[in-house]
C-alpha positions in Angstrom: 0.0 0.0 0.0 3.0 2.4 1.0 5.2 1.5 -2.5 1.7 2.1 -4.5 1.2 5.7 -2.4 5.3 6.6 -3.5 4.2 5.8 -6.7 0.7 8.0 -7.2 3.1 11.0 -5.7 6.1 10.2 -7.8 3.5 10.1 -11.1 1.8 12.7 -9.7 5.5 15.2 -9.4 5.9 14.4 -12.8 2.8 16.0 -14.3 3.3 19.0 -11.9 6.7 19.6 -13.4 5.7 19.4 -16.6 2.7 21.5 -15.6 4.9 24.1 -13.9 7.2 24.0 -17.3 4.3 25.0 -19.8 3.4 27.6 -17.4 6.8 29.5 -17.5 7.1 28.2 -21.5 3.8 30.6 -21.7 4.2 33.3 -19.6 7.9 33.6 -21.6 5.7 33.9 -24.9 3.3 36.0 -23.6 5.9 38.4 -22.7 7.4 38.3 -26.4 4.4 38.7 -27.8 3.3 41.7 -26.5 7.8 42.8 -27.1 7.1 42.2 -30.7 3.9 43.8 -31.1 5.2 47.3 -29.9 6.9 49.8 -33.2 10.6 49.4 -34.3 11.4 46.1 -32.7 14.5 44.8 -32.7 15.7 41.3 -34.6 16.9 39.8 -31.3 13.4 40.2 -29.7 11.6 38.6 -33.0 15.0 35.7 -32.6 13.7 35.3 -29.7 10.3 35.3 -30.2 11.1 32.8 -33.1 13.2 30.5 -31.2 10.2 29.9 -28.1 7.8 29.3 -30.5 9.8 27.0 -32.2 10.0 24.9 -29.0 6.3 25.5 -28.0 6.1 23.5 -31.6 4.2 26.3 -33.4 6.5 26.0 -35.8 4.0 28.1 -38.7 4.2 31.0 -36.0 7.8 31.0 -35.6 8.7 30.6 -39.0 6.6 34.1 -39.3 8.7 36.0 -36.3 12.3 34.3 -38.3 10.8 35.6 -41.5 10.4 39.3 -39.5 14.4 39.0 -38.4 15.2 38.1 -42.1 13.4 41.3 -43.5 15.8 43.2 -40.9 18.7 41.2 -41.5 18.6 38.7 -44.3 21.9 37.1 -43.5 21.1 36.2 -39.6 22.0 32.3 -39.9 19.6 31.7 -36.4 16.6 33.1 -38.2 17.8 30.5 -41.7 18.3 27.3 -39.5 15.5 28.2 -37.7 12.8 28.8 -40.4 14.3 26.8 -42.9 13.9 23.9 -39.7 10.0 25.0 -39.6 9.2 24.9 -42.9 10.6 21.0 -43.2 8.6 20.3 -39.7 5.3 21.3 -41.3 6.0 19.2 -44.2 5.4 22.3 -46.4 7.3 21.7 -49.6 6.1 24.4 -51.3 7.6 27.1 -48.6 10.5 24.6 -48.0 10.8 25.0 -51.7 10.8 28.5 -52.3 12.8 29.2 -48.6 15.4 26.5 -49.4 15.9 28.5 -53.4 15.9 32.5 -51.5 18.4 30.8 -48.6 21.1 29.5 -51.6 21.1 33.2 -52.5 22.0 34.3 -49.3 24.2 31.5 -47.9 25.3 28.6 -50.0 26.7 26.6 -47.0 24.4 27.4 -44.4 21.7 26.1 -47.4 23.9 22.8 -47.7 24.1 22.1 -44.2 20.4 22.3 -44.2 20.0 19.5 -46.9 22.6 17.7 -44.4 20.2 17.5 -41.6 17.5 14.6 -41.2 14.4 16.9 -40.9 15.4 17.6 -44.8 16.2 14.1 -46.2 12.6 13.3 -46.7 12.4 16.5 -49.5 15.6 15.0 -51.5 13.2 12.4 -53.4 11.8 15.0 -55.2 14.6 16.4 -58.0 13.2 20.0 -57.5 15.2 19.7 -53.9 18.0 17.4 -55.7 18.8 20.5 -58.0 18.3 22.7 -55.2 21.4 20.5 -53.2 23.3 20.6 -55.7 22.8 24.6 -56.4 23.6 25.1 -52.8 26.5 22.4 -52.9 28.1 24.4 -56.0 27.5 28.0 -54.5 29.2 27.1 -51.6 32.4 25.8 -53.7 33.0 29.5 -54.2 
C-alpha cells in the first residue's frame, strides 16, 4: 500500500513539473508577444520570439517572427536554421521549396548544411530539392 502511495506521488510530481514548465514556456511567450507587437522592434526580440515558438512547436508562427528577423537582417544564420527547420517540420514543400531556393542566394553553406540535416532528407526524393542541393552544394564551392 505504502510502494503504491510513492508511486501516485512520484506520477503525480511528474505531471506538476511538466505542468509548472508550460506555465513559464507561456508566460515567456506572452511576454514576447506583447515585445514584438510594440513599433521598431529589434531582430533579437523577433530571434527570440522565433526561437520559443519553435520549442512550444508552433512552428508556422515561428517561421513568421524568423521571417520578421530576415526582413531586418537577411543574413542572420539563427533566423535561416530556424525557419528553414519550420518549414521542413510542417511538411510544407512548397515554402520549403521556395525558402530553401531564396536561402542559396544568401548563404550557399548554411543552405547545404540544411540538406545535411535529417528533418530535410525526406524533400531530396523530389529532383526539384536534388537541383536545389546541388545549387547550394556548387554555391558554396566558391
Amino acid at each position: 500500500m505504502m510502494l503504491l502511495a510513492l508511486m501516485a506521488f512520484g506520477v503525480g510530481m511528474v505531471f506538476a513539473r511538466r505542468g509548472s514548465a508550460n506555465v513559464g514556456q507561456n508566460s515567456q511567450l506572452n511576454t514576447l508577444k506583447i515585445a514584438v507587437s510594440k513599433p521598431d522592434v529589434k531582430w533579437d526580440t523577433w530571434l527570440k520570439y522565433g526561437q520559443a515558438l519553435q520549442s512550444a512547436k508552433q512552428y508556422k508562427e515561428a517561421a513568421v517572427a524568423y521571417e520578421q528577423v530576415l526582413k531586418i537582417d537577411p543574413y542572420q544564420s539563427d533566423s535561416l536554421r530556424g525557419s528553414a527547420y519550420c518549414w521542413a517540420i510542417l511538411k510544407d514543400g512548397e515554402a520549403f521549396y521556395k525558402f530553401m531556393g531564396e536561402t542559396i542566394k544568401v548563404d550557399p553553406k548554411l543552405a547545404k548544411a540544411v540538406f545535411e540535416q535529417p528533418y530535410a532528407s525526406a524533400f531530396l526524393a523530389e529532383s526539384r530539392f536534388q537541383k536545389l542541393q546541388k545549387d547550394a552544394i556548387a554555391g558554396s564551392m566558391d
